[in-house]
C-alpha positions in Angstrom: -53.3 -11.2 3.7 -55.1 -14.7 4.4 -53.7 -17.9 3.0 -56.6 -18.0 0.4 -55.7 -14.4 -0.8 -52.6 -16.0 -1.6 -53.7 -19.0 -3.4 -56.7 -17.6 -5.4 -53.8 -14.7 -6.2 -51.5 -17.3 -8.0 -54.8 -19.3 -9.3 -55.9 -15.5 -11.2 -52.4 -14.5 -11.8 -49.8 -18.3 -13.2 -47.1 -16.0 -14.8 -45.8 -14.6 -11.3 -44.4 -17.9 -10.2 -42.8 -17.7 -13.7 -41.7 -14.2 -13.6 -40.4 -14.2 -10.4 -38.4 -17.7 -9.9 -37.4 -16.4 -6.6 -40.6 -17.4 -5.2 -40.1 -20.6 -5.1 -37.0 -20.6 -3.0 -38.4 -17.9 -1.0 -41.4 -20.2 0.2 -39.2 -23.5 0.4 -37.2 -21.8 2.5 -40.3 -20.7 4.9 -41.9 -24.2 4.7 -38.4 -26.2 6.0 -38.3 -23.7 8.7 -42.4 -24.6 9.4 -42.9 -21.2 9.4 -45.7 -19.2 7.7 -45.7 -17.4 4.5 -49.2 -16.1 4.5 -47.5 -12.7 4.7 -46.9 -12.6 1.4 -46.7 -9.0 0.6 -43.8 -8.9 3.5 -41.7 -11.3 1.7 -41.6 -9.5 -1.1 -41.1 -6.5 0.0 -38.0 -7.7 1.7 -37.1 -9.5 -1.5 -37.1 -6.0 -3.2 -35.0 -4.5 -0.8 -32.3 -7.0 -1.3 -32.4 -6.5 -4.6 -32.1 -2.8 -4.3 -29.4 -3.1 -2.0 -28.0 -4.7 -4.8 -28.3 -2.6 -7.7 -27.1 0.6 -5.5 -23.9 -1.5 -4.4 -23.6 -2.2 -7.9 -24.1 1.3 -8.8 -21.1 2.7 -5.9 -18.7 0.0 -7.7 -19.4 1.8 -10.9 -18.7 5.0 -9.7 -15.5 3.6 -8.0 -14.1 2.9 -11.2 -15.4 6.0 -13.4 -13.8 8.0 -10.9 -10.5 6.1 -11.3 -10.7 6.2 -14.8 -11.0 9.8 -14.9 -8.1 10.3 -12.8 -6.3 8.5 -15.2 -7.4 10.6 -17.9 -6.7 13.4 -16.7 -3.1 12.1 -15.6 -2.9 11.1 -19.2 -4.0 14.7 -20.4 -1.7 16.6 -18.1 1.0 14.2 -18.9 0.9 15.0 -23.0 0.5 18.5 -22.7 3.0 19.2 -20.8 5.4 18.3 -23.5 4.4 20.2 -26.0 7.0 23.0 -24.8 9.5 20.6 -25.0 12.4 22.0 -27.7 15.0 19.3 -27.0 15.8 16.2 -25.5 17.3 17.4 -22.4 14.3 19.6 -22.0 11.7 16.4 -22.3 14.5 14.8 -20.1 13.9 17.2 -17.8 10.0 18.0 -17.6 9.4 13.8 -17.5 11.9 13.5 -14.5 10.6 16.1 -12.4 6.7 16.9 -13.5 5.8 13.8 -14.6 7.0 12.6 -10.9 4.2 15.0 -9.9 1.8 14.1 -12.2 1.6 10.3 -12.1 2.5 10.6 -7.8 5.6 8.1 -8.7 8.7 7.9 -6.7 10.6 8.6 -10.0 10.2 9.1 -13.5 13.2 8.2 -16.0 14.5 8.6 -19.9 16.8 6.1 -21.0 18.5 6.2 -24.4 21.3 3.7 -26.1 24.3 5.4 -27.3 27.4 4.3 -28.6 29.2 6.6 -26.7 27.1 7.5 -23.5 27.1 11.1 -21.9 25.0 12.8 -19.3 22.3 11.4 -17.3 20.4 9.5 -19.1 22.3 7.8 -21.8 23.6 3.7 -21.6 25.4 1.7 -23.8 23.7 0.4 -27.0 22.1 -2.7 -27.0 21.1 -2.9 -23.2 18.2 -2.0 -23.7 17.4 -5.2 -25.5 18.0 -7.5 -23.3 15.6 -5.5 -20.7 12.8 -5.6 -22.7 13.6 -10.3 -23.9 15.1 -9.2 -27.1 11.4 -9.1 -28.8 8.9 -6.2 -29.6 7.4 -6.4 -26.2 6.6 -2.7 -25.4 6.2 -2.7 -21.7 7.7 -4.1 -18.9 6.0 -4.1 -15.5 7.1 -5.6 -12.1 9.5 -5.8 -9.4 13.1 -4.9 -10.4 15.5 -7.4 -11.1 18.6 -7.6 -9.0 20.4 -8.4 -12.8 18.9 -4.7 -13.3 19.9 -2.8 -10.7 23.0 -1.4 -12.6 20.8 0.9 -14.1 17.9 1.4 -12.0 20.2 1.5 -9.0 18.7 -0.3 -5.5 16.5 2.5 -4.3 13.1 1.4 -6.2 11.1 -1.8 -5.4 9.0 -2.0 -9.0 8.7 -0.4 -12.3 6.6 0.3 -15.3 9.2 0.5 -18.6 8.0 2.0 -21.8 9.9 0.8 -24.8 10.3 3.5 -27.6 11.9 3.5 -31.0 13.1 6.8 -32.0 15.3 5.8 -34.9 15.1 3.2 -37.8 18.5 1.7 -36.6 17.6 -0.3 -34.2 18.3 2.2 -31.3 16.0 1.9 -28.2 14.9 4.1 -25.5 12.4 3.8 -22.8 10.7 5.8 -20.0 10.6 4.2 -16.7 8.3 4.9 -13.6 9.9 4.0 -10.8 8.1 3.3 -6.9 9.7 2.2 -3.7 7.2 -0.1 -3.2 7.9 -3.8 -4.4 3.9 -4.3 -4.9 3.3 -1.3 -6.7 3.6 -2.2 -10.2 3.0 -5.8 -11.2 3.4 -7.7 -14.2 0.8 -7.5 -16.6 -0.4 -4.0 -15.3 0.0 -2.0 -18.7 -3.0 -0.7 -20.3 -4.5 1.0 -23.3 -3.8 4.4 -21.1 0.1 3.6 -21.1 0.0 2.9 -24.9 -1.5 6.6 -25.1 1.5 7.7 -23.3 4.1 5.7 -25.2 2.8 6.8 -28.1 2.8 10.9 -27.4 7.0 10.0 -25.9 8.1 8.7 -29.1 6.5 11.0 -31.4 8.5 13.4 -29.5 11.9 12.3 -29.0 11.7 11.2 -32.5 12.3 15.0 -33.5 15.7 15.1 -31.5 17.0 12.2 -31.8 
């Protein structure tokens, strides 16, 4: 392609410049290196490939997080159903402790419930609860673990994820914690619209037994 090609192309053709803004830095970019951009057709076809480049990096991101998000979803899905055999509270204490561990690929999952008078494993004295969760109607709690928390979360776990839960109209609280070794592992301001899901399918359960 000559350098008249070129111009009398642009002369027939004034909306490519227009169209394609591109050109203009591709060809400043040629003429401050002195070099020539009679080989138009080449330049654009590298342009293109850039772009394409691109679009299917873009694209591999967008898998990326469709597959993460399905994940989720199913984590979510496997997570609710498996309570529906549930025919107590030691039972739910039971299948989140051990298969939601599984499930979620946590170092622990726990049930915590206030009462007056605490017995087994996962009962603690009313009103502890609130302080955990900054006395307001916050309804999770994500980050490292306090050392001012360690009396109930003990000093093997580095972070946490805490779902408040209401059970009862008296004020009683309750929450399911995830639990990692790993200090990074949950952060504050993780929660999402999945753990909400989750929350919402604990309470309506324990609500039965408690």
């Amino acid at each position: 392609m000559q350098d008249k090609d070129i111009i009398a192309y642009l002369r027939n053709n004034p909306q490519f410049a227009q169209n394609n803004p591109e050109f203009w830095d591709i060809a400043k970019k040629y003429a401050n290196n002195h070099e020539n951009i009679s080989d138009f057709q080449t330049i654009m076809i590298k342009k293109l490939q850039e772009r394409i480049s691109g679009e299917e990096q873009r694209f591999q991101e967008f898998i990326g997080i469709y597959r993460e998000n399905f994940a989720i979803h199913r984590q979510i899905y496997q997570g609710i159903t498996s309570l529906i055999p549930c025919q107590n509270i030691e039972e739910f204490y039971i299948m989140i402790s051990e298969k939601w561990r599984d499930i979620f690929a946590v170092s622990a999952v726990a049930f915590y419930c206030e009462d007056a008078n605490p017995d087994g494993g996962y009962r603690i004295k009313r009103g502890k609860l609130v302080d955990i969760f900054a006395g307001n109607s916050q309804q999770f709690v994500c980050g490292r673990i306090p050392p001012e928390y360690e009396w109930v979360f003990g000093t093997d776990f580095g972070s946490m994820m805490l779902m408040r839960l209401e059970p009862r109209a008296d004020d009683c609280l309750a929450m399911v914690g995830f639990h990692s070794i790993k200090d990074d592992f949950y952060q504050a301001g993780q929660s999402t619209d999945f753990v909400a899901i989750l929350q919402m399918a604990c309470q309506t359960a324990i609500s039965q037994w408690i």
